[in-house]
VOBA-1610 file (N, C-alpha, C; in pm, whole numbers, padded with zeros to 5 digits, always signed):
BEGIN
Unk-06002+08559-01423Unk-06040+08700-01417Unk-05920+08784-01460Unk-05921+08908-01535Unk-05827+08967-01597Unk-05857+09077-01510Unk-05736+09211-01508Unk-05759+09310-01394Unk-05879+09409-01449Unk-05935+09429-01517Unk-06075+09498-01543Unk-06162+09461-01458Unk-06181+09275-01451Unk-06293+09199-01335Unk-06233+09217-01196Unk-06103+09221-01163Unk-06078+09236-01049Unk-06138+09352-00968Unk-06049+09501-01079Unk-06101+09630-01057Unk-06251+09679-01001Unk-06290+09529-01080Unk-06472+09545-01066Unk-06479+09505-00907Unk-06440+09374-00849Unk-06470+09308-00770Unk-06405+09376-00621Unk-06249+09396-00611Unk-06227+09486-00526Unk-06210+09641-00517Unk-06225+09721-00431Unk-06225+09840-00381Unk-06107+09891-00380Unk-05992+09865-00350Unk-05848+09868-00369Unk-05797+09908-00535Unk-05709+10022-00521Unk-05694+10076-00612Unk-05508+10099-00622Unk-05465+10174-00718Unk-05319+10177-00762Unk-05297+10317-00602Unk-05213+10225-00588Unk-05087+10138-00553Unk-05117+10045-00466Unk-05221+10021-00432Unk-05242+09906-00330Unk-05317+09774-00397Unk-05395+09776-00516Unk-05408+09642-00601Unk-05288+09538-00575Unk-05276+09436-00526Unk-05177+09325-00511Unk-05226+09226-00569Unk-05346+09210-00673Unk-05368+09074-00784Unk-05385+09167-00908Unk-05328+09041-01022Unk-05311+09096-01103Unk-05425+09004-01195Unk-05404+08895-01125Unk-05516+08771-01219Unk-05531+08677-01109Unk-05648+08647-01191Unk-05696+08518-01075Unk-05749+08410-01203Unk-05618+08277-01190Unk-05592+08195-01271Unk-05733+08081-01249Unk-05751+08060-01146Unk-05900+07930-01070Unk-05909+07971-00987Unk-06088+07993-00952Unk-06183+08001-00874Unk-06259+07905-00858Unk-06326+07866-00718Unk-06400+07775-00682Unk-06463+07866-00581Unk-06610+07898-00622Unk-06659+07951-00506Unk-06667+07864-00427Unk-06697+07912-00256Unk-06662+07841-00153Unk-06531+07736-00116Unk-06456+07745-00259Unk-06341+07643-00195Unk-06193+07668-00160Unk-06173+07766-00294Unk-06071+07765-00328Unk-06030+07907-00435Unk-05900+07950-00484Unk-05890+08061-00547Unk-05698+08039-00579Unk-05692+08080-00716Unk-05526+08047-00734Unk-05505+08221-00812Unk-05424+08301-00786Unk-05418+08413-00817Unk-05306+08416-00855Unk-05207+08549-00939Unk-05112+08589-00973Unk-05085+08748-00909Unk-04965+08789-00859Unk-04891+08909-00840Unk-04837+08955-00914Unk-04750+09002-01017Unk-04642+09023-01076Unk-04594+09131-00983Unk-04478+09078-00987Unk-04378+09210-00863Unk-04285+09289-00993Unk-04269+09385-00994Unk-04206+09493-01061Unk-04182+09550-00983Unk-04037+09604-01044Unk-03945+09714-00982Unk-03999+09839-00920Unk-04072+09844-01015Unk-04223+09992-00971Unk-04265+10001-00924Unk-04313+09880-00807Unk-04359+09879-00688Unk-04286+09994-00590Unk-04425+10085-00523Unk-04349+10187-00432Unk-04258+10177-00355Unk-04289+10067-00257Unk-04239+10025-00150Unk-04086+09977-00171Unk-04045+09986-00294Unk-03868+09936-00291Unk-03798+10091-00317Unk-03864+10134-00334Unk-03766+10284-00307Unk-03699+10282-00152Unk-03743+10225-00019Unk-03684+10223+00069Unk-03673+10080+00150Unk-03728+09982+00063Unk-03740+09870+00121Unk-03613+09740-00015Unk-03554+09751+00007Unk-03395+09838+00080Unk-03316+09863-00034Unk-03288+09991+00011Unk-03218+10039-00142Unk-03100+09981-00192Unk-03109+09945-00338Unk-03014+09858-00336Unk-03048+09728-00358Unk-03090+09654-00260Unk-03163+09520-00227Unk-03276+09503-00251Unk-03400+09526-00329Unk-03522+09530-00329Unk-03557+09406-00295Unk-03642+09408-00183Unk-03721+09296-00104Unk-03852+09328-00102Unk-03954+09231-00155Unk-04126+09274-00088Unk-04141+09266+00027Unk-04166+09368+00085Unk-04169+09344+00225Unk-04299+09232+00277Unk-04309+09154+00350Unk-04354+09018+00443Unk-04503+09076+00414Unk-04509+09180+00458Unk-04663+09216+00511Unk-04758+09264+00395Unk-04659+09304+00255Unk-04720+09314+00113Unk-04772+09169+00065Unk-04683+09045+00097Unk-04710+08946+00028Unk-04868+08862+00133Unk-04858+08898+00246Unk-04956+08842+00286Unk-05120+08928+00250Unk-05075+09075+00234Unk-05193+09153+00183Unk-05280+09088+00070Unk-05137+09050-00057Unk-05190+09021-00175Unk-05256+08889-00137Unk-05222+08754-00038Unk-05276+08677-00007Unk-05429+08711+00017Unk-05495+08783+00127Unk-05557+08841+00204Unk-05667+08897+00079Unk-05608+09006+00011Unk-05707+09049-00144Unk-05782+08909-00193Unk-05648+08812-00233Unk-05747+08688-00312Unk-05858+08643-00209Unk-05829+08656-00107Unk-05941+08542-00036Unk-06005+08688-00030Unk-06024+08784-00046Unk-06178+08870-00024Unk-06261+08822-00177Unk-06143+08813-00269Unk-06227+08797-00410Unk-06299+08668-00400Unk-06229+08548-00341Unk-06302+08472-00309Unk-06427+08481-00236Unk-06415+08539-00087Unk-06546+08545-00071Unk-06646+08654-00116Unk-06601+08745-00178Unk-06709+08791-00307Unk-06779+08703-00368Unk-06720+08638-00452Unk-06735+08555-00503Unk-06838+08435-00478Unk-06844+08386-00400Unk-06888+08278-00310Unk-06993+08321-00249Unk-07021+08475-00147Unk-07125+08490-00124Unk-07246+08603-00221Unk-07201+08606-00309Unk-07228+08695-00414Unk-07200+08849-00359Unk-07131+08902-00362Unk-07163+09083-00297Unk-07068+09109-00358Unk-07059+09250-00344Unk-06968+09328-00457Unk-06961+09409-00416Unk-06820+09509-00428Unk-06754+09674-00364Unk-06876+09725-00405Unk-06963+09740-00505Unk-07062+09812-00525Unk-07197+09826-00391Unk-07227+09718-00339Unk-07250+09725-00221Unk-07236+09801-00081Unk-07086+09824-00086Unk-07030+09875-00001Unk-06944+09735+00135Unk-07000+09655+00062Unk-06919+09542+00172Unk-06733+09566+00171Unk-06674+09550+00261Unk-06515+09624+00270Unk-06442+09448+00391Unk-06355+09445+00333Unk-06305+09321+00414Unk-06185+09406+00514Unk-06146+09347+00625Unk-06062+09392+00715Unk-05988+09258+00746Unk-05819+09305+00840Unk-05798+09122+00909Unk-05862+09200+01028Unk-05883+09013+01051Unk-05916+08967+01204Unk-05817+08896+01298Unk-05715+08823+01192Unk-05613+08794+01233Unk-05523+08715+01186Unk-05433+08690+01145Unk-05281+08632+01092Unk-05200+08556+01156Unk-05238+08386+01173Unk-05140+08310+01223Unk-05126+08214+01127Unk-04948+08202+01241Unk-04844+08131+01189Unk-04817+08131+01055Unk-04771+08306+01029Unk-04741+08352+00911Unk-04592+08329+00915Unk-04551+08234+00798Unk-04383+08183+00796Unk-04351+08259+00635Unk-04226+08304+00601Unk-04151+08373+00570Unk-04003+08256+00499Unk-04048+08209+00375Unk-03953+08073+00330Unk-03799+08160+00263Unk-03783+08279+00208Unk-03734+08357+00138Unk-03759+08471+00055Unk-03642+08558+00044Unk-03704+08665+00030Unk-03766+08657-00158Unk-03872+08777-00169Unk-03918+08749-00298Unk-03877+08911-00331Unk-03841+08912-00469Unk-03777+09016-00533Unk-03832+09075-00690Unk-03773+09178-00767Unk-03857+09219-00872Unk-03830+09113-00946Unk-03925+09078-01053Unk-03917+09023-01170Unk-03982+08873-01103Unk-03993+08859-00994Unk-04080+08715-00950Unk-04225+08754-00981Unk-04267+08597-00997Unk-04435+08638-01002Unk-04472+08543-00883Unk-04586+08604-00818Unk-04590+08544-00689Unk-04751+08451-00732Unk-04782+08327-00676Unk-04888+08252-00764Unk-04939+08249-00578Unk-05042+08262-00577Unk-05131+08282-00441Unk-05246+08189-00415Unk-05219+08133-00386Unk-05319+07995-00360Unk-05361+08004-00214Unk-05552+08025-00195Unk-05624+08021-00068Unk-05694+07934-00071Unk-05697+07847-00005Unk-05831+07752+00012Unk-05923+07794+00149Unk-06060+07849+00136Unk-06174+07856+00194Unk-06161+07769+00311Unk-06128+07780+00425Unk-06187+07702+00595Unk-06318+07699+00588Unk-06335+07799+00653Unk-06510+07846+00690Unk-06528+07996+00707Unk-06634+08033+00636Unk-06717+08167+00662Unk-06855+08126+00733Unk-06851+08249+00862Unk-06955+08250+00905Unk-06972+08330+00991Unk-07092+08413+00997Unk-07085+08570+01124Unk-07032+08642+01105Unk-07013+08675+00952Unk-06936+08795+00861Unk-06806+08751+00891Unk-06715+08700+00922Unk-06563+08590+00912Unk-06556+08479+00872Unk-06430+08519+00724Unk-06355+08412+00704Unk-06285+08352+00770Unk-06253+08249+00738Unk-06123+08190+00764Unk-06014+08127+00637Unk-05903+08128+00624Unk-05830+08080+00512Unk-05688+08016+00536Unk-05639+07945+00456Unk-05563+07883+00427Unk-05453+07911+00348Unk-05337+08008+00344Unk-05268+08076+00244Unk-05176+08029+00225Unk-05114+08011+00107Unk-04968+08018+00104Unk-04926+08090-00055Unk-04776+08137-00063Unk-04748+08206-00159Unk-04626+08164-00224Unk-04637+08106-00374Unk-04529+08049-00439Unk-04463+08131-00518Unk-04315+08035-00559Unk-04231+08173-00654Unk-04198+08049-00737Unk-04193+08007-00858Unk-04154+07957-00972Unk-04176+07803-00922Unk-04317+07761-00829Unk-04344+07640-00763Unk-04231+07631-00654Unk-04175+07729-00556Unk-04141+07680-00420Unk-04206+07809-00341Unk-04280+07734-00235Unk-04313+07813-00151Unk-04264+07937-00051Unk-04283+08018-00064Unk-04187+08187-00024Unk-04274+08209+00133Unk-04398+08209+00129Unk-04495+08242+00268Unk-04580+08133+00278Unk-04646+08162+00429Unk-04792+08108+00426Unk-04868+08149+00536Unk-04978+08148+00584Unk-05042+08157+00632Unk-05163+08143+00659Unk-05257+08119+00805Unk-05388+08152+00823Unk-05388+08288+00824Unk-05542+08286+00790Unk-05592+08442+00753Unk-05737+08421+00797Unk-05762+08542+00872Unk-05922+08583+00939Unk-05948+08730+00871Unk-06018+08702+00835Unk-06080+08833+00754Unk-06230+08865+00796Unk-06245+08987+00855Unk-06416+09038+00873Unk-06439+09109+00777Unk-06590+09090+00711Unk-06654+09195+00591Unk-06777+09239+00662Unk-06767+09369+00635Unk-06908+09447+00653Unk-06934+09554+00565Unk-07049+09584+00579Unk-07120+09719+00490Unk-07070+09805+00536Unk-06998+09925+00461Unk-06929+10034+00468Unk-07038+10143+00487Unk-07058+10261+00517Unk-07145+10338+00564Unk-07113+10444+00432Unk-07030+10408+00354Unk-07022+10508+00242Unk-07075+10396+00136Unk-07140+10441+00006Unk-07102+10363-00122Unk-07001+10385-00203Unk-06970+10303-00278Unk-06885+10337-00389Unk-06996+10362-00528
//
């Protein structure tokens, strides 16, 4: 998927888009995505000047995005709908090193189980094939009371 299909698929817009491509999809299984981190990212104007670091909780977001595209994907629905993903919850989110501009971050989720409007997932986040994060991820989707 190139960012036109993404644009299509999530609700998330500039400055908060955190995929840039999504390299393999497997509905219901699986999903391998791309970040590109640039300097331009808002969040390094104070995250730390000088030092630009993605902060922890950006890289698990962009995690978090792929697995909604996934389960888009998988259960067929679409922002057009109004379906909106939220967390449910984030464990044993580990932190391997810091990731900086000019890395591309490759986001690999594999599908647990959905069921009763919650995911469940399997995350982790690479930088030039060594692992930087990871995490479980619980994500709830429901119908938004607005459309897009």
């Amino acid at each position: 998927m190139d960012i036109q299909q993404i644009l299509q698929t999530l609700p998330h817009r500039y400055p908060f888009v955190m995929v840039d491509r999504v390299l393999e999809i497997e509905p219901g299984k699986r999903i391998v995505a791309l970040k590109n981190v640039t300097i331009n990212e808002p969040y390094f104007v104070g995250h730390f000047p000088g030092i630009p670091v993605m902060p922890g909780v950006m890289i698990i977001e962009a995690l978090a995005q792929s697995a909604a595209i996934l389960t888009y994907r998988t259960l067929n629905l679409t922002q057009g709908d109004g379906t909106l993903f939220y967390f449910a919850g984030i464990d044993g989110a580990r932190f391997k090193r810091p990731v900086t501009p000019g890395d591309q971050l490759r986001l690999e989720v594999e599908m647990l189980r959905v069921m009763r409007g919650v995911g469940k997932f399997k995350t982790r986040a690479l930088v030039e094939g060594v692992m930087v994060a990871e995490a479980e991820l619980m994500c709830a989707y429901r119908k938004s009371d607005e459309k897009r």
